[in-house]
PALUM-437143 format. One line per 4 residues: for each residue z negated, y negated, x of C-alpha. Coordinates in pm, 1 decimal, m for minus. Each point is the difference from the previous one (the first is absolute). Example, Ala and Ser with C-alpha at 12.3 -4.5 7.8 and 13.67 -1.06 7.14 Angstrom:
! PALUM-437143
m780.0,450.0,1230.0  66.0,m344.0,137.0
//
This chain:
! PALUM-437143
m4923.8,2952.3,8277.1  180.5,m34.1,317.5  77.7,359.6,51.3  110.0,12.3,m361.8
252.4,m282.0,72.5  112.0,174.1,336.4  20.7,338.9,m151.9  202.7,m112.1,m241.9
207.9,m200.9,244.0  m80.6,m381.1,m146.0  m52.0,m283.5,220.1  m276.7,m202.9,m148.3
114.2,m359.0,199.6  334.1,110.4,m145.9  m99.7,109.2,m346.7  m206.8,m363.8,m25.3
318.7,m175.9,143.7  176.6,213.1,m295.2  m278.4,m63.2,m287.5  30.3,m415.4,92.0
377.3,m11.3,7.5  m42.8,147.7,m346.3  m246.1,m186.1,m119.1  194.1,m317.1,131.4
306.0,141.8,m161.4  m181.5,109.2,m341.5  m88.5,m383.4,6.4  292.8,m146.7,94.4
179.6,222.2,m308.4  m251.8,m40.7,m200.4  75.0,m408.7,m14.1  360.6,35.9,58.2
141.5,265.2,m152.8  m260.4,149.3,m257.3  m158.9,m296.7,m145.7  398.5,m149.2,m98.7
75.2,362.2,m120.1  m284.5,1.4,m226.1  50.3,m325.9,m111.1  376.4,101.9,m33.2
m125.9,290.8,m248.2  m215.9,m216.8,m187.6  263.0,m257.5,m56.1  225.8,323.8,m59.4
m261.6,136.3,m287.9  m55.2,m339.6,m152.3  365.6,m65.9,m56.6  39.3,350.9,m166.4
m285.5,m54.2,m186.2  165.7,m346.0,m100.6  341.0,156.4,m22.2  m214.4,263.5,m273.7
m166.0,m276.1,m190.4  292.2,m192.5,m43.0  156.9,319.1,m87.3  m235.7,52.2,m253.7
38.1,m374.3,m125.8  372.9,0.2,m25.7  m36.1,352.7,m216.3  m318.8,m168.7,m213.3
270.0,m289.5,m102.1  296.5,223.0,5.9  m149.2,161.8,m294.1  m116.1,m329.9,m160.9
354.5,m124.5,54.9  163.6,324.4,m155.8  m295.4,m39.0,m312.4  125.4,m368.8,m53.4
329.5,113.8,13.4  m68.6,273.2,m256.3  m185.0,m230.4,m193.6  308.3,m279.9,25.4
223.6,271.8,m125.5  m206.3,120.3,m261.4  m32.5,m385.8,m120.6  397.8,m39.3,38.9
15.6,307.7,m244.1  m231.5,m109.3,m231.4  183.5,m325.4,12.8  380.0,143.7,m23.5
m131.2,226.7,m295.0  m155.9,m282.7,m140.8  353.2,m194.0,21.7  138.1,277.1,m132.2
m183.5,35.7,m333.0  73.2,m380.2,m1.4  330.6,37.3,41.8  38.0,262.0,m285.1
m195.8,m131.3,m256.1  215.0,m348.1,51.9  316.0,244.2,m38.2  m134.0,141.3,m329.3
m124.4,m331.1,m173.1  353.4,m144.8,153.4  196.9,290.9,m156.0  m219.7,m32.3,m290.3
87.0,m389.0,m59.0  357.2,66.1,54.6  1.0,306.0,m247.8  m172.3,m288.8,m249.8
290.8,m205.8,94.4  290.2,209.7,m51.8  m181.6,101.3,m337.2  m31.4,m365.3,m96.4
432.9,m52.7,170.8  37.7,293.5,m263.4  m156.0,m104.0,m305.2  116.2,m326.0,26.9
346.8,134.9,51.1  m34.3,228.3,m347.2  m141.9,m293.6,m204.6  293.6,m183.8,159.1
212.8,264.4,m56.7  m160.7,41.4,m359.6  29.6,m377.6,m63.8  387.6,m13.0,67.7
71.2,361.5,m215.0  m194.6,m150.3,m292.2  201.3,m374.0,26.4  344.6,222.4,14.1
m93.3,234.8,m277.3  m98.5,m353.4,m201.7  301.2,m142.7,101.7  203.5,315.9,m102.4
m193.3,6.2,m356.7  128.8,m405.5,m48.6  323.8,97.2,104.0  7.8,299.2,m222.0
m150.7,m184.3,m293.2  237.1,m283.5,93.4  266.4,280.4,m28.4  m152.1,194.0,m288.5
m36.9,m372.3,m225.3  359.8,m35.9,69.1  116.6,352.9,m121.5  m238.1,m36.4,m320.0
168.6,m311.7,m49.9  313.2,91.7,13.6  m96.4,328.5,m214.6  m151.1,m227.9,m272.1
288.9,m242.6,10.1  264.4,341.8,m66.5  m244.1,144.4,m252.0  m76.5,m346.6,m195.6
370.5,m156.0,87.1  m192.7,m331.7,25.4  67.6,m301.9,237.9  m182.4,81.9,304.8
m175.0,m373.8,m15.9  m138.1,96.5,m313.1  m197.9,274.6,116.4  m341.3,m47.9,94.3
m93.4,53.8,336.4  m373.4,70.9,m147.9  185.1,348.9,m180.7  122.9,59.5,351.4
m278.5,m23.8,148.0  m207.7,242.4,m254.1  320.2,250.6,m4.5  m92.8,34.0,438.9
m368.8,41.5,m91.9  61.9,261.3,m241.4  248.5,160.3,284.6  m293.2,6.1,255.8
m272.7,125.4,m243.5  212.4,296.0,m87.6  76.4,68.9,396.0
//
């Protein structure tokens, strides 16, 4: 194995001088520079793979966040719509009771209205019976040439019946 070495030009003390320097520095590395460099690329990998769970978390209750918020708005809908139909049937019964009203305000106006025309018209006939007494009076006392005390108010009256029966 010798001649191999020397043919090939390799020292053996030298090549075992090599082989322990490298085995000295393969442990010396292997301590101080690849056991922290592993342990870097763990700690490396287990905050990505914390980085990706949280990940994963935050988009699990991003959704349930956005589905409460659907829900919320779907409620608030439900609710303003709700509110709404409230709101309008209160607006039709109010518009309904103050229709009622301002049929009642009007009615009460016409019989009002009613009650006055038919105590004018009354007091018109009294007046014009009044009148119409006076003028038959005054007729009879021409057409009889009596005293006017004499005549009987009773024949009055009866001459302004007869007047208003043959109207």
């Amino acid at each position: 194995m010798q001649e191999l070495f020397s043919q090939l030009g390799i020292d053996w003390r030298l090549f075992l001088s090599q082989a322990a320097n490298f085995l000295i520095l393969l442990i010396v590395l292997r301590f101080f520079a690849y056991k922290p460099l592993l342990k870097l690329l763990k700690d490396r990998r287990q905050k990505i793979e914390d980085g990706l769970r949280k990940s994963d978390e935050a988009d699990r209750r991003l959704g349930e966040v956005n589905q409460m918020a659907k829900d919320r708005l779907k409620d608030a809908d439900r609710e303003a719509l709700g509110i709404l139909r409230e709101t309008e049937e209160k607006a039709k019964k109010l518009e309904a009771e103050l229709l009622d009203q301002a049929k009642a305000k009007e009615e009460e106006a016409m019989r009002s209205t009613e009650l006055i025309i038919k105590a004018k018209a009354e007091e018109a006939k009294r007046t014009m019976r009044s009148e119409a007494a006076a003028l038959v009076k005054a007729a009879l006392v021409k057409a009889v040439e009596l005293d006017p005390k004499k005549i009987d108010d009773a024949l009055v009256e009866q001459a302004v019946k007869a007047a208003n029966a043959n109207k």
